[in-house]
C-alpha positions in Angstrom: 95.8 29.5 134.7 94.1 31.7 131.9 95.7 31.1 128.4 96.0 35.0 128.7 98.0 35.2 131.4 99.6 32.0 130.4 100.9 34.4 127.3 101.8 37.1 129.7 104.1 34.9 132.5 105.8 33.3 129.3 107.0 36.9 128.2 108.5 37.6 131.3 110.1 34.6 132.1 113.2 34.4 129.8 114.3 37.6 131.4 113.6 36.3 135.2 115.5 33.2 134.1 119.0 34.8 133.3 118.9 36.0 137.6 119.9 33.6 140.3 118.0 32.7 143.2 117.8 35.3 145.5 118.7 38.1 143.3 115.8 40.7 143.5 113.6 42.4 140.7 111.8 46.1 140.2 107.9 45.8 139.1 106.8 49.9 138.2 103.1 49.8 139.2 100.8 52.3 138.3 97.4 51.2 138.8 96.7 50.6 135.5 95.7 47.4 133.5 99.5 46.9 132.2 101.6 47.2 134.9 99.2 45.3 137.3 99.0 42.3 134.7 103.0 42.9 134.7 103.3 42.7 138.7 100.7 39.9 138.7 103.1 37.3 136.2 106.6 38.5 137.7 105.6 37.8 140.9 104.0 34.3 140.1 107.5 33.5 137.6 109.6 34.7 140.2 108.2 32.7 143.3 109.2 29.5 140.9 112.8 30.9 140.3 113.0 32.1 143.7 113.8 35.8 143.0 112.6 38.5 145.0 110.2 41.2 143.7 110.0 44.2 145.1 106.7 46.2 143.1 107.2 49.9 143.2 104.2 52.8 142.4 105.4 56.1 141.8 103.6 59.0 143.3 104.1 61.9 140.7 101.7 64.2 143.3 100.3 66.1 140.2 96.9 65.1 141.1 95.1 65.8 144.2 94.5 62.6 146.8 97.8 60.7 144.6 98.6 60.1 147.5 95.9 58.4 148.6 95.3 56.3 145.1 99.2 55.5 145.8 98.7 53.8 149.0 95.6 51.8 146.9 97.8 50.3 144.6 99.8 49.1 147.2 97.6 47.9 149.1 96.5 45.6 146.3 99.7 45.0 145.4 100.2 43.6 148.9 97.2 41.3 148.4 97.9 39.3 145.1 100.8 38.8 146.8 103.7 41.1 147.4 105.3 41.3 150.3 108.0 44.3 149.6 106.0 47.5 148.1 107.4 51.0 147.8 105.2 54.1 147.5 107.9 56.9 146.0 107.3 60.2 146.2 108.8 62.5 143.7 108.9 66.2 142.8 108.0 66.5 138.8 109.7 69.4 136.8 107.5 70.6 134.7 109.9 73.4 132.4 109.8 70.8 129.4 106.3 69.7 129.9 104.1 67.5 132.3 104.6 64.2 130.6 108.2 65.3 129.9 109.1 66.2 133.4 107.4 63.0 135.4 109.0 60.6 132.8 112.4 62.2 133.9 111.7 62.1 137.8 109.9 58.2 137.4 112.9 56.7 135.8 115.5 58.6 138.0 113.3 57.4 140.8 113.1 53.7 139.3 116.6 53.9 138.9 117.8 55.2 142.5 115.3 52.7 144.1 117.0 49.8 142.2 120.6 50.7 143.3 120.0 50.7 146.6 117.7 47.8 146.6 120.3 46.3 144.6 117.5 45.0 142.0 119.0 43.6 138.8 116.4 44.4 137.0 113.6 47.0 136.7 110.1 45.9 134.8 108.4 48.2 132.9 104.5 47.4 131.9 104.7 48.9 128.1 102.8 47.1 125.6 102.9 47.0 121.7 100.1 49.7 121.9 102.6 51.9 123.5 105.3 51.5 120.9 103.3 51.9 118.3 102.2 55.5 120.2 105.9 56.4 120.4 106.7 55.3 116.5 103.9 57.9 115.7 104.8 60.5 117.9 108.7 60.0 116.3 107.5 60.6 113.1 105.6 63.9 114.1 108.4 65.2 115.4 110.9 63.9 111.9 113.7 62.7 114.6 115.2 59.9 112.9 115.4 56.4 112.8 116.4 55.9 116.6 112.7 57.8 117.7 111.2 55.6 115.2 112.8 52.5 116.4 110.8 52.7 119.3 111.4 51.5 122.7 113.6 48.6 123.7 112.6 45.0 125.3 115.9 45.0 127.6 117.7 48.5 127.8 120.7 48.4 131.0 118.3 47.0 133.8 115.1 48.0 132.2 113.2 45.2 130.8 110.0 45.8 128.9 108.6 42.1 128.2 104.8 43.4 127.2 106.4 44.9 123.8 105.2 42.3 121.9 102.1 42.1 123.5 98.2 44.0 123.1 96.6 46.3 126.0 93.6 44.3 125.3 95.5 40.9 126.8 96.5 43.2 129.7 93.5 44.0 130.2 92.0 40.5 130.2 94.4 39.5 132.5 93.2 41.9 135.0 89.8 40.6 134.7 90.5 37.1 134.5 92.4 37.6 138.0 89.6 40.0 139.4 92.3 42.8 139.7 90.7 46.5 140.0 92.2 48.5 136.7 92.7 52.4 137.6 92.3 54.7 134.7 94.7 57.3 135.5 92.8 60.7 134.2 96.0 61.8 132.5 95.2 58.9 130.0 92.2 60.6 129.0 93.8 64.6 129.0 93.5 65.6 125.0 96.0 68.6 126.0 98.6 65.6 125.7 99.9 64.6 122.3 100.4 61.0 123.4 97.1 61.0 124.6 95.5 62.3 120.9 97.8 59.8 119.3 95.6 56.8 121.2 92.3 58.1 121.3 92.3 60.0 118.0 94.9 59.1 115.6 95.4 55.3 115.7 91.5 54.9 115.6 91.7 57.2 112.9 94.7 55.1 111.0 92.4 51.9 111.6 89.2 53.2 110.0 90.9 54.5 106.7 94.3 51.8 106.2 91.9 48.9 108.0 93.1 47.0 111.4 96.8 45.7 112.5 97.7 49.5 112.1 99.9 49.5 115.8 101.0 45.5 115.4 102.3 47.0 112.0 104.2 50.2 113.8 105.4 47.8 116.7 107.2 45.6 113.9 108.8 48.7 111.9 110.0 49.5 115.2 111.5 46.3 115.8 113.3 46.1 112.5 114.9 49.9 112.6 115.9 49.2 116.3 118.5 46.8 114.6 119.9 49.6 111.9 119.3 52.3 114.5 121.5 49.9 116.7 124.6 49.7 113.8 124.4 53.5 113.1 124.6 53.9 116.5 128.0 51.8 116.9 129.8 53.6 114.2 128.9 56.9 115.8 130.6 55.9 118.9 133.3 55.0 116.5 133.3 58.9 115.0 133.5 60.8 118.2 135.7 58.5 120.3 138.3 60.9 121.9 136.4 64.0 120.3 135.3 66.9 122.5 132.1 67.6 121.2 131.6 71.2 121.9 134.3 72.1 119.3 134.5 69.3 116.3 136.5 69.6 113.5 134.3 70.5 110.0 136.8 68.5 107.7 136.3 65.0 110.2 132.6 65.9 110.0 132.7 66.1 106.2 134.6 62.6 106.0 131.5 61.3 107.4 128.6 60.0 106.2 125.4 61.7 106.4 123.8 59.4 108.5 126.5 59.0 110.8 127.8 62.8 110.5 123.7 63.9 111.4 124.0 61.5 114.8 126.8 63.2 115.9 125.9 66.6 115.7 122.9 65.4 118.0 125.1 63.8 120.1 127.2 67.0 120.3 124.1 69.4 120.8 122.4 66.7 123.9 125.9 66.7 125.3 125.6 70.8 125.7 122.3 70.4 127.9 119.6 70.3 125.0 116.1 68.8 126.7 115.7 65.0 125.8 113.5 64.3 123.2 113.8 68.1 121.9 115.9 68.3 119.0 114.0 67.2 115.6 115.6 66.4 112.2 115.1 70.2 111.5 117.3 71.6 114.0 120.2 68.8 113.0 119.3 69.7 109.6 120.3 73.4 110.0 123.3 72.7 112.2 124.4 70.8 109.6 123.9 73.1 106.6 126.5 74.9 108.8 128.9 72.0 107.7 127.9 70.9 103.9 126.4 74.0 102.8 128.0 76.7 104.6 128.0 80.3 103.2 128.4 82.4 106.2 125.5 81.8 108.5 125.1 83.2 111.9 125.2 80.8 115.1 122.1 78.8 115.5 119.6 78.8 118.3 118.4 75.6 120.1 115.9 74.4 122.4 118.0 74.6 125.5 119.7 77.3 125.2 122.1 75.4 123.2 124.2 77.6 120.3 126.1 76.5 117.5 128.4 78.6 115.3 131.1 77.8 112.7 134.2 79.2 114.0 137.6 79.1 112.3 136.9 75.5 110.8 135.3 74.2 113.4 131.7 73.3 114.9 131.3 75.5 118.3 128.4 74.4 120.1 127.9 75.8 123.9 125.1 76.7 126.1 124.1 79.9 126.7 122.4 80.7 130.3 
């Protein structure tokens, strides 16, 4: 065994490790270096626990012949090893943007596939290269501490073990176990701002600041994830029994900022506002509505979502 994939099966295992035997696991499988490396160490951790995995590759069909690269990756899925693979087929909206809509049809797929598989847990192959991608991206769009906090190791059934680890050990994984890597072409596609963050931005940081620039962002990330976490809680604690299209301006004003600016978000997602579309500017006018009012109109959000100050209170609806 390679000391890189020695690395790799010791991430995974703690998480395989709290399943009994015969309890069955998710591995997403793209084609890429990640989630191969990922398939290749749950599969060899959970042969010695004696869990079942099941590797799943998602067919987004916004490509021409994916289905054909599909039935690829499971074809070499099936010969490192596998014996359960699932090719899933799913219809990607598009209305809040490519990378938008096939992240909201993967994980509903993920998610409907592991219910009725009855699959404890779901592994995902992100890596600390992709956290510190997603603590940029949070900062371009100014959306608070949660965006910047990142994404989590264990998150309901999800499990992300890689977070602590580097592309390049996925990578050499892959090569150590003479698995063939596909580079998804949507990797490469500058028209998406993930995409310019990896290939333009972080190379960029690293030049100027020097290197460790996404170890550095994948540490932030873990350290806000634990405030993020307590704001979090007292929210819950703020709107418990409230009905959040109509709050009440004095209980707002009782709060404190940072708690009072999380539930306003809270209230204006719960209305039908696109995930990931509301930035610290749109909270930041919904709330002037609160602490700074002086007769404003209602306010527009992405969504169709409105907000108005009516009669003492915070009405939020959407308009269709």
């Amino acid at each position: 065994m390679t000391r890189a994939f020695l690395e790799l099966r010791s991430a995974v295992r703690p998480h395989l490790e709290k399943l009994s035997a015969g309890d069955s696991v998710l591995v997403a499988v793209s084609g890429g270096a990640d989630s191969l490396a990922l398939a290749a160490a749950v599969l060899a951790e959970s042969k010695e626990l004696l869990i079942n995995a099941i590797a799943i590759t998602i067919d987004h069909q916004l490509q021409t012949g994916s289905d054909q690269q599909a039935a690829k990756v499971s074809l070499q899925l099936r010969e490192i090893g596998y014996t359960e693979v699932i090719s899933e087929k799913v219809t990607v909206d598009q209305s809040s943007g490519i990378e938008s809509g096939a992240r909201t049809a993967r994980y509903a797929a993920l998610h409907t596939i592991a219910e009725l598989r009855n699959a404890q847990q779901v592994y995902l192959g992100h890596t600390g290269d992709d956290q510190a991608e997603t603590v940029l991206l949070g900062l371009a769009r100014g959306s608070g501490a949660r965006s910047l906090s990142g994404m989590a190791t264990v998150n309901g059934i999800i499990i992300r073990p890689m977070l602590s680890l580097t592309r390049e050990l996925s990578e050499q994984v892959c090569s150590d176990l003479g698995l063939t890597i596909w580079n998804d072409p949507h990797n490469v596609n500058q028209e998406f701002s993930r995409v310019r963050v990896r290939t333009q931005v972080l190379p960029l940081m690293e030049e100027a600041i020097g290197p460790g620039i996404a170890e550095a962002l994948a540490r932030t990330a873990s350290l806000l994830r634990d405030d993020a976490d307590a704001l979090d809680a007292m929210t819950d604690a703020a709107i418990s029994g409230l009905d959040l299209a109509s709050l009440d301006i004095s209980h707002l004003t009782s709060l404190s900022k940072a708690v009072r600016t999380r539930v306003i978000r809270r209230a204006i997602y719960a209305q039908g506002a696109p995930s990931g579309s509301i930035s610290a500017d749109h909270v930041g006018v919904v709330e002037a509505l609160v602490t700074s009012w002086h007769g404003q109109g209602e306010v527009s959000l992405p969504g169709g979502v409105k907000v108005a100050r009516i009669s003492g209170r915070l009405s939020l609806y959407a308009r269709t």
